[in-house]
C-alpha positions as CSV (number, residue, x, y, z in Angstrom):
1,X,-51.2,60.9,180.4
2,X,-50.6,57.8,178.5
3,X,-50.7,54.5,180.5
4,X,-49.5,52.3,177.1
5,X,-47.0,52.8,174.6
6,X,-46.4,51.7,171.7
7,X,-45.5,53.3,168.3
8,X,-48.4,55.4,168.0
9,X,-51.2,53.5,169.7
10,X,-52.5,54.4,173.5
11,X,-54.3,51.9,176.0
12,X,-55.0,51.3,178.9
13,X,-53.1,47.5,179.4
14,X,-55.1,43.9,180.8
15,X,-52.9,41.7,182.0
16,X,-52.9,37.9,182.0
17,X,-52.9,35.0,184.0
18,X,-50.5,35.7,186.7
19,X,-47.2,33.2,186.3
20,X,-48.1,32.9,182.1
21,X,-45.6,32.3,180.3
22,X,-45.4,35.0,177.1
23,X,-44.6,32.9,173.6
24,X,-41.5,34.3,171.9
25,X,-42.4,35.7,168.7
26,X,-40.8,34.2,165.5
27,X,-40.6,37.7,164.2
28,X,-41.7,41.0,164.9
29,X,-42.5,40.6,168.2
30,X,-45.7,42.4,169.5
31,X,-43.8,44.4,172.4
32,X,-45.6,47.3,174.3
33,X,-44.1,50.0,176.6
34,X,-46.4,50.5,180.0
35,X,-46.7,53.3,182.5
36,X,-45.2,51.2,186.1
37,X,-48.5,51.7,188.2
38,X,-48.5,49.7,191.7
39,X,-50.1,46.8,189.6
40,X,-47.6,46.9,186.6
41,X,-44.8,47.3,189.5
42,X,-45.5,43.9,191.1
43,X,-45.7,42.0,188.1
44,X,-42.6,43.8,187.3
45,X,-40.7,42.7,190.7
46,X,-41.9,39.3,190.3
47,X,-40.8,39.1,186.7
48,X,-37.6,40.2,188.1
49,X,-37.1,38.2,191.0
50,X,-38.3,34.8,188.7
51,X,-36.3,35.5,185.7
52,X,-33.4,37.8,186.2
53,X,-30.6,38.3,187.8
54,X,-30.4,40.8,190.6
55,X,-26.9,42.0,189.4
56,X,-29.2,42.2,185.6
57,X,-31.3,44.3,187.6
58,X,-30.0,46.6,190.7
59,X,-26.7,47.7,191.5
60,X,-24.8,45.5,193.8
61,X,-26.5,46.4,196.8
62,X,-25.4,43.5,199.1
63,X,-22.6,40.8,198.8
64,X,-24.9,38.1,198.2
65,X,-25.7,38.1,194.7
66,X,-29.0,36.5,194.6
67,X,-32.1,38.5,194.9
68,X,-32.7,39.9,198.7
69,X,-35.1,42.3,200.6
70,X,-32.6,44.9,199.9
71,X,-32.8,44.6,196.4
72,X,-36.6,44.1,196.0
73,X,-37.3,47.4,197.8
74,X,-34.4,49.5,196.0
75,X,-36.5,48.2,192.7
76,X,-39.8,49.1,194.1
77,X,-38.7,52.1,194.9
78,X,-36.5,53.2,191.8
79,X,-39.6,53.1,189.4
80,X,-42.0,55.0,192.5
81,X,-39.3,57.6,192.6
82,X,-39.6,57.9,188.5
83,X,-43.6,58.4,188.2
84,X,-42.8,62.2,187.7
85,X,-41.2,61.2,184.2
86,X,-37.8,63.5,183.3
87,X,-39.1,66.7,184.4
88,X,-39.4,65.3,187.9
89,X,-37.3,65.1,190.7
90,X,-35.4,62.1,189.5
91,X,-34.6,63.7,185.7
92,X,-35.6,59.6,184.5
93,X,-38.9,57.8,183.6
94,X,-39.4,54.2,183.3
95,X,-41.7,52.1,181.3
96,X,-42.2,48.3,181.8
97,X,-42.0,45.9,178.7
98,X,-44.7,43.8,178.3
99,X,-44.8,40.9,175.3
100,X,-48.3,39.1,175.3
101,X,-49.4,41.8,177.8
102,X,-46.9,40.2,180.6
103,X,-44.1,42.3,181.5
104,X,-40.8,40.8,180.5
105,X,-38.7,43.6,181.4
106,X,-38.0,47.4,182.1
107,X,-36.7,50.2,180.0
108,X,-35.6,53.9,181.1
109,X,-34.5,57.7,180.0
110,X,-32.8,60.1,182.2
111,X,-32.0,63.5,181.4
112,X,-28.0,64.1,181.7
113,X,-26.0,67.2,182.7
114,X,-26.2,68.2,178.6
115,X,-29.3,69.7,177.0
116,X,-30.6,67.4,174.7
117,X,-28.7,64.1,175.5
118,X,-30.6,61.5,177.7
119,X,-29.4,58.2,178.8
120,X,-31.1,55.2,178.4
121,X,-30.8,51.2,180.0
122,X,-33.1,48.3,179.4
123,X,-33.3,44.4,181.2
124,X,-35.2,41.6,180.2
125,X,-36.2,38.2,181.7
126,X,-33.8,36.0,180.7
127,X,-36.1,33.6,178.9
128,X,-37.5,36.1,176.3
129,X,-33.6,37.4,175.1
130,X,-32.6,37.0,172.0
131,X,-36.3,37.4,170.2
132,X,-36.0,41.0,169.2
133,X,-37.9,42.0,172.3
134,X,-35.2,44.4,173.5
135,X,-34.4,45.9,169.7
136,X,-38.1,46.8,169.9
137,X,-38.4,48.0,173.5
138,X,-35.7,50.7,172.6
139,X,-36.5,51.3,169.2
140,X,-40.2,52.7,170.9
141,X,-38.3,54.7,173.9
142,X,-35.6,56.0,171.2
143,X,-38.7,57.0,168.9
144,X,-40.4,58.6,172.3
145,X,-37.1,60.6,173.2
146,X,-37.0,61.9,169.4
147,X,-40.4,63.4,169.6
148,X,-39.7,64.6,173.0
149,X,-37.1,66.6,170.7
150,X,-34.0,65.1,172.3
151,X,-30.9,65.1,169.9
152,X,-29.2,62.2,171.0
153,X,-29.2,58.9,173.6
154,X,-26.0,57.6,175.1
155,X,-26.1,54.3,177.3
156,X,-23.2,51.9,178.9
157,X,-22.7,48.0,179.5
158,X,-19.8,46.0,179.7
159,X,-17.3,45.0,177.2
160,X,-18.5,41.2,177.6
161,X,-22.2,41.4,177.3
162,X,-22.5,40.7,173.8
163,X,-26.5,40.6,173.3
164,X,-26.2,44.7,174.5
165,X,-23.5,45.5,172.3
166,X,-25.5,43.8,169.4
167,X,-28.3,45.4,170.5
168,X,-27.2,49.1,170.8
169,X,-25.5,48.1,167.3
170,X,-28.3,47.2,165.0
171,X,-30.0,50.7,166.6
172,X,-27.4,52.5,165.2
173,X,-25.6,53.4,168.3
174,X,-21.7,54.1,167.9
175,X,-19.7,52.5,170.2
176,X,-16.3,53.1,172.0
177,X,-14.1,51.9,174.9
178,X,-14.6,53.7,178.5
179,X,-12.0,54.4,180.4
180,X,-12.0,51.9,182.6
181,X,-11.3,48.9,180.0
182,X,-14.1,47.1,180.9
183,X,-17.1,49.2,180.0
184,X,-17.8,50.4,176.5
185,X,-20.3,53.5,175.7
186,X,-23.3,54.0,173.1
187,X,-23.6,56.8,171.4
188,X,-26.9,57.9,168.8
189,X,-27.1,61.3,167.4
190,X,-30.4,62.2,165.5
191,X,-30.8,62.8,162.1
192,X,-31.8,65.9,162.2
193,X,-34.5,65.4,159.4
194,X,-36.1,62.6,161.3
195,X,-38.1,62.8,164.4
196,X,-38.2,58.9,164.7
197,X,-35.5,56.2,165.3
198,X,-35.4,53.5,163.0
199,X,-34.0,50.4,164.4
200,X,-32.3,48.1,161.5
């Protein structure tokens, strides 16, 4: 089992200084996806509960929108539950993003109730947006779902987050209205001829 990924290469991630800031890349950022052990977990939380919204984060657990004991230990224990990848329990694996080998963020696939289509949702530390982190984050679980042989990815976000819409976007995704009016969904097929996803 594969603790790092990213593209084609597999290792076994060192961390840095705890509290390190990553440097934004200029281009091309040099983004990896990592296996959530306990360590990567609590660097996860705390990049979380330093960076990020809760509301970026968690469902809306508690009024209060700040960051509580609540929501720590529903994120704890979403990525836990997940360690049995999508043939476990949960259908869903997670991956933490790591930019300079210091997570940043956190990326997912769940199977769905139609063979072949996953879903997929991604969050970042708010000061590393906007680099191309995310693009590439997906772009590696879009080209992991592919050779998984999965046909096609769907996510959701809301009408007003424009960095998501951007990014689902330039990765091809088609996007429409929900019903709701205030949600709109992502939709990538496959090429069929293609076993990778290309971001551009």
């Amino acid at each position: 089992m594969s603790d790092r990924l990213s593209g084609h290469s597999i290792e076994r991630p060192r961390f840095g200084v705890a509290g390190r800031v990553p440097s934004v890349p200029d281009r091309d950022p040099q983004v990896a996806l990592v296996a959530v052990d306990d360590a990567v977990l609590e660097q996860l939380v705390e990049a979380a509960i330093t960076d990020a919204s809760a509301d970026d984060v968690t469902p809306p657990l508690t009024a209060d929108p700040a960051w509580t004991r609540t929501r720590t230990a529903w994120l704890r224990d979403f990525h836990r539950d997940r360690r049995d990848g999508l043939d476990g329990p949960a259908r869903e694996t997670t991956w933490a993003i790591t930019l300079d080998q210091q997570v940043v963020g956190s990326v997912r696939l769940q199977r769905t109730e139609r063979a072949g289509l996953l879903e997929t949702g991604v969050w970042l530390t708010r000061s590393i947006r906007g680099h191309g982190v995310g693009r590439a984050a997906m772009a590696a679980a879009l080209r992991e779902a592919a050779a998984l042989g999965f046909t096609s990815i769907r996510a959701e976000t809301t009408a007003s987050n424009a960095g998501a819409l951007t990014l689902l976007e330039r990765l091809g995704f088609d996007l429409a209205p929900a019903d709701d009016g205030r949600n709109v969904r992502a939709l990538l097929v496959f090429k069929p001829s293609s076993s990778r996803c290309q971001d551009r």
